[in-house]
N, C-alpha and C positions, 0 to 999 in steps of 0.2 A: 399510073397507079390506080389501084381500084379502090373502093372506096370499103370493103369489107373490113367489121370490124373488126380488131384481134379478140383471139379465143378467149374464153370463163371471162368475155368484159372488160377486158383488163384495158387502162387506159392507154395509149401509145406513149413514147418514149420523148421526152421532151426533145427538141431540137438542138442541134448545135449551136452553143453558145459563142457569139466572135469574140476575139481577144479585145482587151479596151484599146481604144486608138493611139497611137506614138503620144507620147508626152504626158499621157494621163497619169494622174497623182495615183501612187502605189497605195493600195487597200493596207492599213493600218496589220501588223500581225497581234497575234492573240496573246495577253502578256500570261507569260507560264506562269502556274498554280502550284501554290507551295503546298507540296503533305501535310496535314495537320497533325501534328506531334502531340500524344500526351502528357499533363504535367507529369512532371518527375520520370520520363522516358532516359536522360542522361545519368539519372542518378541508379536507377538502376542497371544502366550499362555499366557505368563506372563499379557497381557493387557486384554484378557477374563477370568485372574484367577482377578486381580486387580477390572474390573468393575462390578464382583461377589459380593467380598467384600464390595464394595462401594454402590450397592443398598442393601445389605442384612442392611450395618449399616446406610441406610437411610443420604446418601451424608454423606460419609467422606471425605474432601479435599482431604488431598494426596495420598488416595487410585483413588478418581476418576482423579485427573488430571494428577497421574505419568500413569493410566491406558493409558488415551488420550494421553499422548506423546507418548506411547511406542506402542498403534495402530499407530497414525500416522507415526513412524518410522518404522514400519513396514508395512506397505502401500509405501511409500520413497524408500525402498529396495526393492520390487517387491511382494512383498508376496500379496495372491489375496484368501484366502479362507475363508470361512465362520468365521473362530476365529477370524479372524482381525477384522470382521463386526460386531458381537456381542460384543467385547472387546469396539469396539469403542462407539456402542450405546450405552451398559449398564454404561461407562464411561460416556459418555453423563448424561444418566439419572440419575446418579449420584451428576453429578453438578447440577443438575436442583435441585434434591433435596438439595444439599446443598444451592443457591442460595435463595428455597423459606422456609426453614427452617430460616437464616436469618433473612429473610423478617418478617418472622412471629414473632423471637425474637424481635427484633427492635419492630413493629407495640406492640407487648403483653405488652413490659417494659418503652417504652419509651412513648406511648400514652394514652396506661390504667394504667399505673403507675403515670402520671398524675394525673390521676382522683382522685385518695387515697392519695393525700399529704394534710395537712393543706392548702396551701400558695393556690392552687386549689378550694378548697371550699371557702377560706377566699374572694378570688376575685368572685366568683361566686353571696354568697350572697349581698360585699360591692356593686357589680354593678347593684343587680336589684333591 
């Protein structure tokens, strides 16, 4: 071998390292590292699994408004990702659909239900 150093300086390449001898104690392995999870990380899952539910069955109550508590306590706690934001608006729109669902029973049964009773027509004709 010649003795020339390798090019831009660069140090040579360490040497081969031998295996440890038969019977040597096994080098310890590295104990796995847990992710560090945000507070209130599950609560907001829970409330973008919740406000799923809630607009797929066209405003369920207690799916939208346990979704909306459980973003906002997870908002409370610090938690600031995107599942908390969708949790909370599809909760939202959830209610809304419950809200105008209502509306719409009410307004169908109690107004045009009206309309189809005798005691409706009976006044109808007596007063004109």
């Amino acid at each position: 071998m010649s003795n020339i150093p390798p090019p831009n300086n660069q140090s040579p390449p360490p040497p081969h390292q031998a295996p440890p001898p038969y019977g040597a104690p096994i080098p310890p392995y590295a104990v796995p590292v847990v992710p560090y999870k945000q507070p209130g990380d599950g609560k907001a899952t829970g409330s973008l699994v919740l406000g799923i539910i809630s607009v797929v069955c066209c405003g369920s109550l207690p799916f939208g408004l346990i979704g909306l508590i459980l973003a906002l306590s997870a908002k409370k706690d610090g938690f600031t990702g995107g599942k908390m934001t969708a949790g909370l608006v599809l909760s939202i729109i959830g209610l809304v659909f419950f809200v105008g669902w209502i509306i719409y029973y009410v307004f169908f049964f109690l107004i045009w239900g009206l309309a189809f009773t005798d005691a409706f027509w009976y006044d109808l004709m007596y007063y004109w």
